[in-house]
N, C-alpha and C positions, 0 to 999 in steps of 0.2 A: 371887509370881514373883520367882526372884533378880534381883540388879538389873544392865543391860549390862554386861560386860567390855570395856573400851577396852586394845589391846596397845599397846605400847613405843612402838611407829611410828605410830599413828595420827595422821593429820594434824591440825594445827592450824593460828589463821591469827590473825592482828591488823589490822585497819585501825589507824592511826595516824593521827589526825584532825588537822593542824597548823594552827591558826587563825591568817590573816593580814590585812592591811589593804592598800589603797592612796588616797592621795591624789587625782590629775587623775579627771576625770570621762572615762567613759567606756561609748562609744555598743554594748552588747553584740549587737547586731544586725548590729553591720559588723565585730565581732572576727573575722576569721579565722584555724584553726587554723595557717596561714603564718606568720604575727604574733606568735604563743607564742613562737619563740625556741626549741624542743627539740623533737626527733622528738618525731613522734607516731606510736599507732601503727593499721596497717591496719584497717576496717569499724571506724571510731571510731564509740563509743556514743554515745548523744544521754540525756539526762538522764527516760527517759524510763521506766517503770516498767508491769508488768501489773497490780501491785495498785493502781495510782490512777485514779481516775476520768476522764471525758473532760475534765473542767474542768482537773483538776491537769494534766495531760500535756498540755493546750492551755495552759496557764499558764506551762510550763515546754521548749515548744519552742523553738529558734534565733528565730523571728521575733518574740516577743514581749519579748527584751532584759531576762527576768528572770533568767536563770541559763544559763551555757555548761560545757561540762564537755571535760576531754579527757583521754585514757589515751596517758602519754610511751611511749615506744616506746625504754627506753633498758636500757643491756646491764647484765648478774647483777652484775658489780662496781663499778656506780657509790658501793654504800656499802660500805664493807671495812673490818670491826670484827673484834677478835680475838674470834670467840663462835661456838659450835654455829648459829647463824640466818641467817637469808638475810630482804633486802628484795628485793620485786619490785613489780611493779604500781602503781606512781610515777603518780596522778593529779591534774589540776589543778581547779579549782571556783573562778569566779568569779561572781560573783552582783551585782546593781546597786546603789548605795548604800554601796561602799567597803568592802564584805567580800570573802575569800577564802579557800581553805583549800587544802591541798596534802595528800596522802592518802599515806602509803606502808604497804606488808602485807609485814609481817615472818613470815614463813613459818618453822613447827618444828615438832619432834614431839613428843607427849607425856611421853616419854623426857628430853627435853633444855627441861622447862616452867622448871625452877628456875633456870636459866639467862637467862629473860626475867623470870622474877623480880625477878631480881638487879639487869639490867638496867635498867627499870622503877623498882622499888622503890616501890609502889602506899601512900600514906599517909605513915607516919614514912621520913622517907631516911637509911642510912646510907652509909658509905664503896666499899660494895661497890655496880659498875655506876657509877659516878662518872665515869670516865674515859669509860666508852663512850658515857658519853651525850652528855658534851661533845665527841668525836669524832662522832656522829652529829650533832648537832645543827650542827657546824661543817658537816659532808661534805654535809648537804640543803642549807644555806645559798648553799654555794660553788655545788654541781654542779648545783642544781635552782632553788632562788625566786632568786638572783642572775642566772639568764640568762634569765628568765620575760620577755616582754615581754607586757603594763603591768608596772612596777617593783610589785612585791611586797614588804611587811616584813612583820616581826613584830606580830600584833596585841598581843603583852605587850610593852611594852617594855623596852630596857637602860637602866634607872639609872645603872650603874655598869659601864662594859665593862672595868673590873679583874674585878671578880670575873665571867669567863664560866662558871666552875661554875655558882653560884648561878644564871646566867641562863638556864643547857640545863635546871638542875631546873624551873623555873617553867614553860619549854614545854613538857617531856616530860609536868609534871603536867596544865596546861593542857589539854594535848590529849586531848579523846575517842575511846575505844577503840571500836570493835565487833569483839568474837571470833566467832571462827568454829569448829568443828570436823564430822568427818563420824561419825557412827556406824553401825555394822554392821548393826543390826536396828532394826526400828520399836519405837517403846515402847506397853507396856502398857495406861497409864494418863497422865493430862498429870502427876501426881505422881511417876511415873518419869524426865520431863524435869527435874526439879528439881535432884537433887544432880551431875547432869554442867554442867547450864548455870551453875549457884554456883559449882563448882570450875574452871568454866572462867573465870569474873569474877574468881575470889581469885589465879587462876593458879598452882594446883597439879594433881596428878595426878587425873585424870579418873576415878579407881576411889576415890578416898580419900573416907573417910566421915569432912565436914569442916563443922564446923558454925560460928557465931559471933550468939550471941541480941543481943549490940550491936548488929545492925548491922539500921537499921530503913528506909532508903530503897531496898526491895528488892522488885520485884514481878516475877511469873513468867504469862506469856503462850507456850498451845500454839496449835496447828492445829486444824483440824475434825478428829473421828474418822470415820474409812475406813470406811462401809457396808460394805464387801467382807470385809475383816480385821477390824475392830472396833481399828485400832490407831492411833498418831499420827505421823506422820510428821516432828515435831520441835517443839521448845521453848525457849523464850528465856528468860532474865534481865535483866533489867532495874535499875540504878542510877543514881547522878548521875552516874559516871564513863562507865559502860561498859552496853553493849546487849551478852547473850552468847546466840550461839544453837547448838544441835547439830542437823544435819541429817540425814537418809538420804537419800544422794544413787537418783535414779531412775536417774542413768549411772556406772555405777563410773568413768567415765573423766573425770568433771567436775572442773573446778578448786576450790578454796577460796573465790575473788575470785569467779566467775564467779556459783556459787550465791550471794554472799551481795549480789548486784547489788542486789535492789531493797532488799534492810534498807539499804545504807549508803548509798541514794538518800533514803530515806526520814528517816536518820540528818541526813544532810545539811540538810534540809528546818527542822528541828530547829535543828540547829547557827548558821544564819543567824539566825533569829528570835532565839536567843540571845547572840550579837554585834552584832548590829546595836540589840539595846535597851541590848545594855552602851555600845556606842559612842554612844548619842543621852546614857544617862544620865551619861557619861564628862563630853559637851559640854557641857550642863547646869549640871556642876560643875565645872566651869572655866568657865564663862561669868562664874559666881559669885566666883570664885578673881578673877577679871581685871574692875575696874570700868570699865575703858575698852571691855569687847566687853559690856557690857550695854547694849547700844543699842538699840531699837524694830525695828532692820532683823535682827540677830544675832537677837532673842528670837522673831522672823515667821519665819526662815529654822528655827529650834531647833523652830517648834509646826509647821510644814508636814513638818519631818522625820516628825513622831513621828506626825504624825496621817497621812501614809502608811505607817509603820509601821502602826497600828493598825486603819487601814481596809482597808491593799490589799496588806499584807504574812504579818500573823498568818494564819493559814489554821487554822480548827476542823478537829475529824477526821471529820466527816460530808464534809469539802471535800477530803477525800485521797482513800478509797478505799469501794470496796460491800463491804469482807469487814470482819466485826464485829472480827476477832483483830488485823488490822494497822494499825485504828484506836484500839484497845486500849492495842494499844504506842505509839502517837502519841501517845495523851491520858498513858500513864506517861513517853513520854520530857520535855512539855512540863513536866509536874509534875517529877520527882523531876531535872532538871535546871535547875528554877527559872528558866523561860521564864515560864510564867503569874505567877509573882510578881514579876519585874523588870521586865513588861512593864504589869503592876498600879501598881506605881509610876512606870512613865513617866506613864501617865496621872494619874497623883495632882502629878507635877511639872506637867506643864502644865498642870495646874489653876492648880498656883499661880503657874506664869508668869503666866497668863492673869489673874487677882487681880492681882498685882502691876502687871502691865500696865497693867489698868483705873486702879490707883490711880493711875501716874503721871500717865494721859492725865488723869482726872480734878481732879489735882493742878494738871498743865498748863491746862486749860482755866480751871480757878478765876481762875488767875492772870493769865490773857489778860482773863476779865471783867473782875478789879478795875482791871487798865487802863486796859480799856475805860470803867466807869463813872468811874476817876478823870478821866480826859480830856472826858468829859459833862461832870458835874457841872463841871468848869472852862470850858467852854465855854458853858454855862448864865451862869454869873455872870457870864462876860466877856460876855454878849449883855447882859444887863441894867444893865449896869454902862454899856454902851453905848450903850441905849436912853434912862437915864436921862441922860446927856452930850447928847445930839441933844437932848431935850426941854429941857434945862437952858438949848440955847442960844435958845431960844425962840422958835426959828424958824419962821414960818408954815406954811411947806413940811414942816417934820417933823414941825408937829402935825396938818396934814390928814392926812399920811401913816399915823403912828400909829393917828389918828382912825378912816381909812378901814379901815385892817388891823384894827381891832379889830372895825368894823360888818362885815367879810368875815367873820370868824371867828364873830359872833355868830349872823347869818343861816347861816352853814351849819350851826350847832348846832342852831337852832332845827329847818333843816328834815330833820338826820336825826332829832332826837326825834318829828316827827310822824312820819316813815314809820315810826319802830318801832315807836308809839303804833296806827297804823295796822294793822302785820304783828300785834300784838298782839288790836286786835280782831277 
């Protein structure tokens, strides 16, 4: 069977995943959408998905203060770059434990893909898209996470706010993508979703027969096939960067954002577990860096982080959802974005906090003992040393004394050797 035709116009979509932090602690249960600091907009979504099970969506409602989400409500020109594209659908994601991320979906057609190319510039960067990005990357800052209330920054930081090129490349690369696009007919085979969802990850033409054998953190996740049709209804891609998927929409009149609701819920899920272990391993080593925050209290606060990390944060993919395919993608997105391995080595560092730990307190207690027996052992000689002065002076009174203390100690010696003599037979 030949393979789809994608035309000129057909839509396309990008989430733009911006990964942020903030410092004050804060109670996500009492955050109300008032509070954000920017419209919001009407029948606001709740973070809540059809492909996750009841545990995850009970995990992830308002009241349980692990993750708030909100979709701004704000107008087509808050970003204005000179380029064929459009941002829309500006949303916020705060999550507990001092992550957050701001979402924006750059919306274009396949006709005008080289153009986000350009923009982009996915791997090596050149000169082209340079300027746009440091105008984006200014224009979100200004219009959007500067008037967010909690205060929001950059989870990469500025080293150097000379060079703000250098600094828009590091977020634009930073941030994880999930594409989108609609196609016209169901596919064949899940091997038919392959070379549209690839071209949709490299970000070129959706017809172009595009290959590259390099490139090996790449897995491809379909849907069930249709009893009815025997056909598939859509296909993902999968890398360390980017989740791509092509749909057939069931309403021709649906949006881009709207279908791609639970992937970039589910994206998200993801996303946290991966900042938040970069963030524990960050502390870690800086704790290291700084010998005055290596204290007993610093290194208890460092192992409670991580071990709610790893107890009540990580989430398997049996604990997301009952369909095998968007568990699939869970278990590829943890992998090939190196969630499972940095989360591998949190646990290997507090191991060896917990080592090092020991050896201190162990070190400290040695220390307390020799103390402790140096001030016996002196206290010993200083009694005898006194006993022998009282006797010296040969006083009748301190040799009854003596005398007597020794006949107390004797008779009670005697009579616990009989009782044990005694428990013995």
């Amino acid at each position: 069977m030949p393979p789809q035709h994608f035309s000129a116009k057909t839509p396309r979509g990008m989430f733009i995943i911006l990964p942020l932090k903030y410092e004050q602690p804060i109670d996500l249960t009492e955050l109300d959408g008032k509070k954000i600091g920017l419209p919001i907009a009407a029948d606001q979504p709740q973070f809540h998905s059809a492909d996750f099970i009841q545990l995850m969506n009970h995990k992830c409602a308002e009241s349980e203060g692990f993750v708030r989400r909100w979709v701004l409500d704000l107008p087509a020109e808050t970003i204005v770059l000179d380029a064929p594209f459009t941002f829309t659908d500006f949303q916020v994601f705060i999550f507990n434990n001092g992550i957050a991320f701001v979402s924006a979906f750059l919306e274009y057609t396949n006709e005008d893909v080289h153009a986000v190319y350009e923009f982009l510039q996915p791997g090596y960067t050149k000169e082209d898209g340079a300027a746009l990005r440091v105008a984006f990357i200014e224009q979100v800052e200004a219009k959007v996470i500067n008037k967010i209330h909690p205060q929001l920054t950059w989870f990469t930081d500025n080293y150097d706010s000379a060079l703000v090129r250098y600094h828009s490349d590091l977020i634009t690369k930073d941030a994880y993508r999930v594409n989108v696009a609609f196609a016209a007919k169901r596919f064949a085979s899940p091997e038919a979703t392959h070379q549209p969802t690839y071209n949709l990850h490299r970000m070129v033409d959706l017809n172009r027969d595009f290959s590259d054998s390099s490139e090996h953190d790449l897995a491809y996740v379909t849907g069930a096939k249709d009893v009815d049709d025997e056909h598939y209804g859509w296909g993902c891609a999968i890398t360390s960067q980017e989740a791509s998927y092509v749909y057939v929409p069931d309403d021709p009149d649906e949006s881009l954002p709207k279908a791609a609701n639970d992937d970039l819920l589910l994206c998200m899920l993801v996303m946290y577990q991966k900042y938040e272990s970069m963030s524990i391993n960050e502390k870690i080593h800086s704790r290291y860096l700084k010998a005055d925050e290596r204290t007993p209290a610093s290194v208890r606060k460092l192992k409670q982080e991580a071990l709610n990390l790893i107890a009540y944060e990580t989430l398997a993919p049996s604990q997301i959802s009952r369909w095998n395919n968007v568990t699939e993608i869970y278990r590829y997105l943890l992998d090939l974005t190196g969630v499972d391995e940095t989360i591998a080595e949190v646990k290997d560092k507090v191991a060896l906090l917990t080592d090092e730990q020991d050896r201190r307190d162990a070190a400290r207690d040695n220390a307390i003992s020799m103390v402790i027996t140096v001030f016996g052992l002196v206290s010993i000689i200083s009694a005898i040393l006194q006993t022998v002065d009282y006797l010296d002076s040969r006083s009748p009174v301190m040799w009854i004394s003596f005398i007597g203390s020794l006949a107390v100690v004797l008779v009670f010696g005697i009579y616990l050797g009989m009782r044990w003599t005694r428990k013995r037979g």
